[in-house]
C-alpha positions as CSV (number, residue, x, y, z in Angstrom):
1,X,-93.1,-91.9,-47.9
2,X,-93.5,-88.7,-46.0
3,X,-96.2,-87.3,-44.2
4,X,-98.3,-84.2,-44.7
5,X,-100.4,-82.0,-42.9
6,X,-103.3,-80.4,-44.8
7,X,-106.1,-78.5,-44.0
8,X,-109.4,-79.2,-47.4
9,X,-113.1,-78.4,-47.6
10,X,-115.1,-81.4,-47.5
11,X,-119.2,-82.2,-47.9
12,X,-119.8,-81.2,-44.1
13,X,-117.0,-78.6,-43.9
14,X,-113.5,-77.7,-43.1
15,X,-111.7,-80.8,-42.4
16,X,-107.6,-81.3,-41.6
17,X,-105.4,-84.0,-41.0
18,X,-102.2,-85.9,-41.6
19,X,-101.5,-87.8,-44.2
20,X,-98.7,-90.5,-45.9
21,X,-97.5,-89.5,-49.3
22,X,-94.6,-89.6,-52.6
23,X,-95.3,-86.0,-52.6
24,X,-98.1,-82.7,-52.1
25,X,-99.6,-83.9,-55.3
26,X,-100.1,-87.3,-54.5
27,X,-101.9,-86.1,-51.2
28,X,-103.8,-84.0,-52.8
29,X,-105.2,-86.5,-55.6
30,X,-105.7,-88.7,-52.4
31,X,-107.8,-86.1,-50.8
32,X,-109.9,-85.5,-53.5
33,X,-110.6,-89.2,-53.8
34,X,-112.1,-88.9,-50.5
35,X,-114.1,-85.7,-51.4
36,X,-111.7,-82.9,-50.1
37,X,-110.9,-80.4,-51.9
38,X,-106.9,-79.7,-50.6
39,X,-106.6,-75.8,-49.4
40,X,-103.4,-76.2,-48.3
41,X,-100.6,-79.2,-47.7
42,X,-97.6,-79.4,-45.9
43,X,-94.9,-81.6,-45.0
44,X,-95.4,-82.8,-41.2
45,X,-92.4,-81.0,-39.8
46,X,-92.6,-77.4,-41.3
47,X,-94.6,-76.4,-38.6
48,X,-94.2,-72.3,-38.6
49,X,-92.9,-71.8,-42.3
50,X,-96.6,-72.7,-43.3
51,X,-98.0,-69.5,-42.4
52,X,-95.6,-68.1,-45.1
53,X,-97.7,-67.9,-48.1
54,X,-100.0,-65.8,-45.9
55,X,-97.7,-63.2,-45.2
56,X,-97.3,-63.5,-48.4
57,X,-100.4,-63.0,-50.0
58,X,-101.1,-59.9,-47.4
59,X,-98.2,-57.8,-49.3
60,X,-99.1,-59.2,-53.0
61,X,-102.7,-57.9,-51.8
62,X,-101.4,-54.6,-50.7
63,X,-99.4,-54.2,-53.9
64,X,-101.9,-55.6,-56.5
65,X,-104.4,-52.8,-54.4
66,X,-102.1,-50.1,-56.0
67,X,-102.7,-51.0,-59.0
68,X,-106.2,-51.5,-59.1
69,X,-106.9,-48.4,-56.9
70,X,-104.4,-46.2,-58.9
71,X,-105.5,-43.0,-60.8
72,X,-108.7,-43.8,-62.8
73,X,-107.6,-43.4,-65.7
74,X,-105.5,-46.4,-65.0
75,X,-107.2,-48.3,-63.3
76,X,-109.1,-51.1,-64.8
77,X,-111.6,-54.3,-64.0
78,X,-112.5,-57.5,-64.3
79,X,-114.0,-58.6,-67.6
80,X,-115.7,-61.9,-68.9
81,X,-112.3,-62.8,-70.7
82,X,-110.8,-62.8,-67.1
83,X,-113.2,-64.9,-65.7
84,X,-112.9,-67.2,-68.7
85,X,-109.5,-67.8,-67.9
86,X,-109.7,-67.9,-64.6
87,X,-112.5,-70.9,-64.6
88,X,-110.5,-72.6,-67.5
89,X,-106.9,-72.3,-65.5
90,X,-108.1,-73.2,-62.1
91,X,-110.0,-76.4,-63.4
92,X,-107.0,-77.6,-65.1
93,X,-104.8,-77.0,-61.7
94,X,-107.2,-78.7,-59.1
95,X,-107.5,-81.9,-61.5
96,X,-103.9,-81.9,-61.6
97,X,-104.2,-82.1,-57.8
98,X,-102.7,-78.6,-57.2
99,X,-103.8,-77.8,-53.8
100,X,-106.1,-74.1,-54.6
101,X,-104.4,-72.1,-52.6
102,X,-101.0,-72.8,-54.5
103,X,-103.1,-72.7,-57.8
104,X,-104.8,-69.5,-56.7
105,X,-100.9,-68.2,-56.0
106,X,-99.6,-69.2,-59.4
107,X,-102.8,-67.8,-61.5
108,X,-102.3,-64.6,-59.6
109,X,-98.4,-64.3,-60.8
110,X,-99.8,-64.9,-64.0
111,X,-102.3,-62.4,-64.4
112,X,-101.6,-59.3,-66.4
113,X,-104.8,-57.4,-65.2
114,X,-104.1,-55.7,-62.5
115,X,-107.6,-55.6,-61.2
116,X,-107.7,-59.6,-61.5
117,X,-104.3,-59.8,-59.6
118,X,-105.9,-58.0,-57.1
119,X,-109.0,-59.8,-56.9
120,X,-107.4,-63.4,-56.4
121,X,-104.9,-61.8,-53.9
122,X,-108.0,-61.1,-51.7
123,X,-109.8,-64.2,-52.5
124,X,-106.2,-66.2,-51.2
125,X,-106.3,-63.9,-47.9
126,X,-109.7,-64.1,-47.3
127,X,-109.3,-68.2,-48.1
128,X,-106.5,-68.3,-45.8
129,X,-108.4,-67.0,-42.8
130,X,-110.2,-69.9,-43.0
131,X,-113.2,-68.7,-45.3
132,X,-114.9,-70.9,-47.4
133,X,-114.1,-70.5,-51.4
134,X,-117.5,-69.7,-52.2
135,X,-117.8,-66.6,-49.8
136,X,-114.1,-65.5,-50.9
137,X,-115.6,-65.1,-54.2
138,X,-118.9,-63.6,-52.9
139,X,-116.9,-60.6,-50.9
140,X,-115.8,-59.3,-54.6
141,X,-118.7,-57.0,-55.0
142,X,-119.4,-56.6,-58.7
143,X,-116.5,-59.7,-60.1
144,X,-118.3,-62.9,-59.3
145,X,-121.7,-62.9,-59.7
146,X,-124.8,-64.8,-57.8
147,X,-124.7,-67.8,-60.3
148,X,-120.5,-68.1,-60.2
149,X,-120.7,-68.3,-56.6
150,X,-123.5,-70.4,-56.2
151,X,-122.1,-73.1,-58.6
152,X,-118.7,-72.9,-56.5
153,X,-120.8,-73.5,-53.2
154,X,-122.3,-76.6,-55.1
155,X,-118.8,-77.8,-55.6
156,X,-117.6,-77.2,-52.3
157,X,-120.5,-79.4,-50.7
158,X,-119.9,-82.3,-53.4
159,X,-116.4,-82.0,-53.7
160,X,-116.3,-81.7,-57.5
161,X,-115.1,-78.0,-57.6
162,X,-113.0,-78.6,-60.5
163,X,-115.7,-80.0,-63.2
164,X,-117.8,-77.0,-61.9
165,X,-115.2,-74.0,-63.2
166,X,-114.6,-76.1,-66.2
167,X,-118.5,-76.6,-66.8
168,X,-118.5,-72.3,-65.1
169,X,-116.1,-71.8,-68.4
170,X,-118.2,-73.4,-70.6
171,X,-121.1,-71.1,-69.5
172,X,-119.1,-67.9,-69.4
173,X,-118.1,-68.5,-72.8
174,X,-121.7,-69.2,-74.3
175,X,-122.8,-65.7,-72.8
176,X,-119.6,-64.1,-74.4
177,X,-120.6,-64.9,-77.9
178,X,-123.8,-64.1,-77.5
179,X,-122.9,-60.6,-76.8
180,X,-120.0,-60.6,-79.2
181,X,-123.4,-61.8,-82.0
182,X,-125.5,-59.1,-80.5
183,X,-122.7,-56.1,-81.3
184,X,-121.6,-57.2,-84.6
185,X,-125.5,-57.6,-85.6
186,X,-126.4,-54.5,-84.3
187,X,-123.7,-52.5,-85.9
188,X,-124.6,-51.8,-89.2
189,X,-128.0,-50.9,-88.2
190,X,-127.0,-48.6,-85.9
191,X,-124.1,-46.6,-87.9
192,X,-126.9,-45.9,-90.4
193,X,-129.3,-44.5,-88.1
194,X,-126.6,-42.3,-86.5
195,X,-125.8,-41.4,-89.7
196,X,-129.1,-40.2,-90.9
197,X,-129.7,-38.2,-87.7
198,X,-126.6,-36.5,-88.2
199,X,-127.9,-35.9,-92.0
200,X,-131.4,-34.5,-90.8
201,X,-129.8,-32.3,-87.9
202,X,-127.5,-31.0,-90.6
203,X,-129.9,-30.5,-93.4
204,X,-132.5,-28.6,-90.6
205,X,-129.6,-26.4,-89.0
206,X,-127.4,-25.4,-92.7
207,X,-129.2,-26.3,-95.8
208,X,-133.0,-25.4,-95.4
209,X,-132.1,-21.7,-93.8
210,X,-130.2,-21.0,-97.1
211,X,-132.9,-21.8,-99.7
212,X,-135.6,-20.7,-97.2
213,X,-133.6,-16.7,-97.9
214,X,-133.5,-17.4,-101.3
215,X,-136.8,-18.6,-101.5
216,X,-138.4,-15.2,-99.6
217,X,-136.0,-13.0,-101.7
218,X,-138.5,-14.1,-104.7
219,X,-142.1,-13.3,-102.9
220,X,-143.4,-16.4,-104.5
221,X,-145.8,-18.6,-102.9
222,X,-143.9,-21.7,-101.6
223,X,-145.3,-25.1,-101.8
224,X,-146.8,-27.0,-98.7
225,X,-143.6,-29.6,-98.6
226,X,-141.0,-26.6,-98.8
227,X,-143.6,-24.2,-95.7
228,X,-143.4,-28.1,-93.7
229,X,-139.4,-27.9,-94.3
230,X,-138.6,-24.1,-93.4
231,X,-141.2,-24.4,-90.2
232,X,-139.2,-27.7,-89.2
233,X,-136.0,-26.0,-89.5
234,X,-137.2,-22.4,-87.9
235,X,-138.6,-24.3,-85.1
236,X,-135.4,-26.7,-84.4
237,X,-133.1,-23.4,-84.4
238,X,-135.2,-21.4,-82.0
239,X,-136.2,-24.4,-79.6
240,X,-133.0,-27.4,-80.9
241,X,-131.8,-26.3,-77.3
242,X,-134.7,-27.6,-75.9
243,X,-135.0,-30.2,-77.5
244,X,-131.1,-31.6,-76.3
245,X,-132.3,-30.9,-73.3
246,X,-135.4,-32.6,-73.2
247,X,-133.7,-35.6,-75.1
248,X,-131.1,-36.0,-72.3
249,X,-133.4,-35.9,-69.5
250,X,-135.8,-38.1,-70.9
251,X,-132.8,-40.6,-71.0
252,X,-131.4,-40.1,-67.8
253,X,-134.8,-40.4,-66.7
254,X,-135.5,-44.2,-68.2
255,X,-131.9,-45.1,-67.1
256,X,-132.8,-44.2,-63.4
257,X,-136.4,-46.4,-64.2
258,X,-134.8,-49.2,-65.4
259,X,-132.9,-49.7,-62.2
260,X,-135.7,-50.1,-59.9
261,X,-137.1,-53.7,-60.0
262,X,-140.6,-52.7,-61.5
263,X,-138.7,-50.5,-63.8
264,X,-136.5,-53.3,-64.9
265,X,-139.6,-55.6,-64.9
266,X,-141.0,-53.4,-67.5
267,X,-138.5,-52.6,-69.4
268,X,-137.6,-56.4,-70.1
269,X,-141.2,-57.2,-70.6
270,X,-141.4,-54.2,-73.4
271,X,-138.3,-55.8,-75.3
272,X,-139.7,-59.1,-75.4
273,X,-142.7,-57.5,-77.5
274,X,-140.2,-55.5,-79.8
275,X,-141.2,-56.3,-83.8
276,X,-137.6,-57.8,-84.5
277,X,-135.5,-57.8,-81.7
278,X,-138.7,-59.4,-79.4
279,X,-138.5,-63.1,-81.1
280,X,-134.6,-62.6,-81.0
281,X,-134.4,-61.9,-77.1
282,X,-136.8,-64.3,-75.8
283,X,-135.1,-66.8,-77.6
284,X,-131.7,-65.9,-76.2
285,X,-133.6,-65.7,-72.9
286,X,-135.0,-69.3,-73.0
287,X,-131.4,-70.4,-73.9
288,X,-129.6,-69.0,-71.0
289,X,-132.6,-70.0,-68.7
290,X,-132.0,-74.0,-70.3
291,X,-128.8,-73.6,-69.8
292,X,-128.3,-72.7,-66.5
293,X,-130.8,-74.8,-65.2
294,X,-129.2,-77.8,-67.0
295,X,-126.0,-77.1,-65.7
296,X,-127.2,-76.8,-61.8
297,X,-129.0,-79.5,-62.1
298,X,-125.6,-81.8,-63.4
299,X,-124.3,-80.3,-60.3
300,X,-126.6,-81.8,-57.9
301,X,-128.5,-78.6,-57.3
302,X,-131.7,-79.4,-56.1
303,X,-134.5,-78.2,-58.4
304,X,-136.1,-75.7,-55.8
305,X,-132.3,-74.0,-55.5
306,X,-131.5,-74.3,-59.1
307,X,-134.8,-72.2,-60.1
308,X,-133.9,-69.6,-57.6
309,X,-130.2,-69.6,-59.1
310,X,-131.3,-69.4,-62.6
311,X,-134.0,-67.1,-61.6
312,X,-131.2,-64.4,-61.1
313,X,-129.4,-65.3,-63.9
314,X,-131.6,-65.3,-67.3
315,X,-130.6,-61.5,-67.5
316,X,-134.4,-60.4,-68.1
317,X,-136.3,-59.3,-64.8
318,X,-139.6,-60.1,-66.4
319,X,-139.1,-64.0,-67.2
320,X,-136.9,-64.0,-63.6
321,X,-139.7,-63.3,-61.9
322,X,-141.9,-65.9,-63.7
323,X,-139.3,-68.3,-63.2
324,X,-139.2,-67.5,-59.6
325,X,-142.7,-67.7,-59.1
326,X,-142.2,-71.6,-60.8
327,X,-140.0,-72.2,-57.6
328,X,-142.8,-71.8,-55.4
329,X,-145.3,-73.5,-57.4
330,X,-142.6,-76.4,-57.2
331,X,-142.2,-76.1,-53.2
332,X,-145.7,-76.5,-52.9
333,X,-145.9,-79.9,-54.5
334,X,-146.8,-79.2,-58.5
335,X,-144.7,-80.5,-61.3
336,X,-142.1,-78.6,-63.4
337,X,-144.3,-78.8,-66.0
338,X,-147.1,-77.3,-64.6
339,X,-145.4,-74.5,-63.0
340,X,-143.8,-74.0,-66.0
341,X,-147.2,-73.9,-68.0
342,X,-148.2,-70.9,-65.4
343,X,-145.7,-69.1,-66.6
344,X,-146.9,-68.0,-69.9
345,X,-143.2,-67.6,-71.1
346,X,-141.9,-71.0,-72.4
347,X,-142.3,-72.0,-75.7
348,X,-144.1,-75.3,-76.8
349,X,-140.9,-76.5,-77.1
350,X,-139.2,-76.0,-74.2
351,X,-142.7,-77.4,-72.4
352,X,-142.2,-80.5,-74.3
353,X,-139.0,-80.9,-73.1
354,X,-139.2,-80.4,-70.0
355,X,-142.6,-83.3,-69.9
356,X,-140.3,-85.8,-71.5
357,X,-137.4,-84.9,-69.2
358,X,-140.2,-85.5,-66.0
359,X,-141.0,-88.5,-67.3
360,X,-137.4,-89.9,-68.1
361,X,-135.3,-88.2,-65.3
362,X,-133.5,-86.7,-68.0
363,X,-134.5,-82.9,-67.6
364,X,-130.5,-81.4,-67.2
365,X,-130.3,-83.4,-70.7
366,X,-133.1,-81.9,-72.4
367,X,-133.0,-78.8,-71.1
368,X,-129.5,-78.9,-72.5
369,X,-130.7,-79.5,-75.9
370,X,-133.1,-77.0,-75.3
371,X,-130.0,-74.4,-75.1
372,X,-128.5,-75.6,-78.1
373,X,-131.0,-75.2,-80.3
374,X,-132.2,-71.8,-79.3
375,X,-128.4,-71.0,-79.6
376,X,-128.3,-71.9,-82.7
377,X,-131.6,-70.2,-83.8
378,X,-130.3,-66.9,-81.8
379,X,-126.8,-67.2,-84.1
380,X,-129.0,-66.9,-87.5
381,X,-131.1,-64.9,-86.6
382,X,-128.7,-62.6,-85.9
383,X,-126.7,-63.1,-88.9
384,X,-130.1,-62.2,-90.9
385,X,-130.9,-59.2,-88.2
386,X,-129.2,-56.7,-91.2
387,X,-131.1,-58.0,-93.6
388,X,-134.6,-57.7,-92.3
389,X,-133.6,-54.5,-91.2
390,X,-132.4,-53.0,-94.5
391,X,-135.2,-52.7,-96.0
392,X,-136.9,-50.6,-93.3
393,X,-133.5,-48.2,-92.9
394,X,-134.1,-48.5,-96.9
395,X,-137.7,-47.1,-96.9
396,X,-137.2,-44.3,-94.3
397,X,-134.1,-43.3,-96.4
398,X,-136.8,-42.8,-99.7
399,X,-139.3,-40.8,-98.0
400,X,-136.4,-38.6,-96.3
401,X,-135.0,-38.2,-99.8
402,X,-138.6,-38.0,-101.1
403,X,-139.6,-35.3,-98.6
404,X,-136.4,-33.2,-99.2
405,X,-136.6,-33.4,-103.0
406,X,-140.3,-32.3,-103.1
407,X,-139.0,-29.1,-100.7
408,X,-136.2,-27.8,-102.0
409,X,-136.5,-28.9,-106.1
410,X,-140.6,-27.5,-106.2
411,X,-140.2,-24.2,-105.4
412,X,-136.8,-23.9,-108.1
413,X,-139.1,-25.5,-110.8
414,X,-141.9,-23.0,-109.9
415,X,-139.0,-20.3,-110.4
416,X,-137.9,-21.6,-113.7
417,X,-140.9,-21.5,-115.3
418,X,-142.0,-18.1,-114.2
419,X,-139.0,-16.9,-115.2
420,X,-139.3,-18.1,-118.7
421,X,-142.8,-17.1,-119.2
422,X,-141.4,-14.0,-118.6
């Protein structure tokens, strides 16, 4: 047997020691059996060589900073994939009873995204100083967001850090095919309305100016539907300028709204009435919220925290504030239920639930079921987004067609028969 220093977070803090042991991982798998999550372990009698991997991680930090701070068009950042991996990897290594700071050391090697290299570099330096995980990860602005380090602080304090990045994984992986749903159902849809601009600024700026001179060559009367197309075309030659210019502030403008909390607010409360897309995002919205509340809640959140978590994680301002305002209706002593009825947001459904899961003690249950069903409703109605869409895309492509017909074929029908009478 040999012993081992180590230094582990447990339930009331930092906590270090020595320890009898085969070997590291064997000490480790002891400490978490006592609740500590292992930070670092060495044998008894290295004394100084410990502060190695510190030195260490200072120059991988310095050199993983040139390449995330190199030219910008090199440079690049931290995506969901990343953080996919990262969850997956790590939860694999502490259950294997790899100390993290060894298992933060080997995913870093491993990394070939420069800007991830450099992110866990920091996180070991910053964990070495004798930081807590969860603040590492909150001190990279813009990588790891509220929720991510929020569900690593739960860890931390119940000393189950690795079922919370594998259950993190699971959750980044949901919100990755959502979005990967959202694309590929929006991208037909899109293409054809990009197209038909395209056709319409084309047909206003080239085609209408050339039979409008042929037109005026004759001195003929021209029908309403061919004066409606000239005056359309005449007025977006002399005033298209405008237009592009008016068109890009106005965007600007909403994008600079939508970033102030009452903007956002709005903004998320007018997509959630949308004709088509409303149903869709609400839906997705009510999963996520399910979702995240059922998996703080497995983690021993307390309800109170877990609203406020989830609160900032549903990705729509409008039903985060609601949700928020159910955390204070739930400090001041009412039910889930009948904060949640306040809201005006939930679904009968998910009100159902959540009453049975109140009266079972099985809300993190239902609430996941709740996530898996809207999931599944969000998938086809995705899938079948094209198709209720079609027919609109279908109908505004007839009256374009029937508009430009009736302008440009009238007037060369009035000509041909004049011509013959004559």
């Amino acid at each position: 047997m040999t012993r081992f220093a180590y230094t582990g977070q447990g339930a009331g803090g930092p906590v270090s020691g020595e320890l009898d042991g085969a070997d590291a991982a064997g000490v480790a798998s002891a400490l978490q059996a006592r609740g500590i999550t292992p930070l670092r372990i060495t044998p008894a009698s290295a004394g100084a060589p410990a502060a190695a991997p510190g030195r260490a991680a200072a120059g991988a930090s310095s050199g993983a900073a040139g390449s995330a701070n190199g030219p910008w068009w090199r440079r690049t950042r931290v995506g969901a994939t990343d953080l996919m991996l990262f969850s997956r990897q790590l939860h694999t290594l502490l259950r294997s009873g790899v100390p993290i700071l060894r298992a933060l050391a080997g995913l870093q090697e491993s990394s070939v995204n420069p800007a991830m290299k450099h992110t866990l570099a920091e996180v070991r330096h910053s964990l070495e100083s004798g930081i807590e995980l969860s603040k590492c990860l909150a001190q990279q602005a813009g990588v790891f967001d509220a929720f991510y380090v929020a569900m690593v602080r739960v860890g931390e304090m119940t000393g189950r850090l690795d079922e919370v990045f594998m259950r993190l994984f699971s959750h980044l992986e949901f919100e990755a095919l959502m979005s990967q749903q959202v694309k590929s159902a929006l991208r037909y849809p899109m293409f054809v309305i990009s197209a038909m601009v395209v056709a319409i600024g084309v047909i206003n700026v080239l085609v209408i100016p050339a039979f409008a001179d042929v037109f005026k060559s004759f001195g003929a009367q021209l029908p309403l539907a061919t004066r409606a197309l000239v005056a359309a075309s005449n007025f977006t030659l002399q005033w298209g300028w405008a237009l592009l210019l008016l068109a890009t502030a106005t965007v600007v403008g909403v994008k600079r709204w939508v970033t102030t909390p009452e903007g956002r607010v709005a903004w998320d409360r007018w997509l959630l009435g949308l004709p088509l897309a409303g149903p869709i995002v609400h839906k997705a919205t009510l999963s996520r919220f399910a979702r995240s509340f059922s998996l703080a809640l497995k983690s021993g959140v307390p309800i109170e925290q877990a609203l406020t978590i989830v609160a900032q994680t549903v990705d729509n301002a409008h039903i985060g504030r609601k949700v928020d305002g159910m955390r204070e209706a739930v400090e001041r002593g009412d039910t889930i239920l009948r904060a949640a009825v306040a809201t005006g947001v939930f679904t009968p459904v998910v009100l159902q639930m959540i009453a049975v899961g109140e009266e079972t003690g099985a809300v993190d249950e239902l609430m996941d079921e709740i996530a898996t069903l809207y999931t599944s409703d969000v998938q086809y109605e995705l899938k079948t987004l094209s198709q209720q869409i079609e027919p609109i895309l279908i109908a505004f492509l007839g009256v374009m067609v029937l508009v430009l017909a009736l302008g440009v074929f009238l007037p060369m029908w009035d000509l041909g028969r004049v011509s013959l009478k004559k």
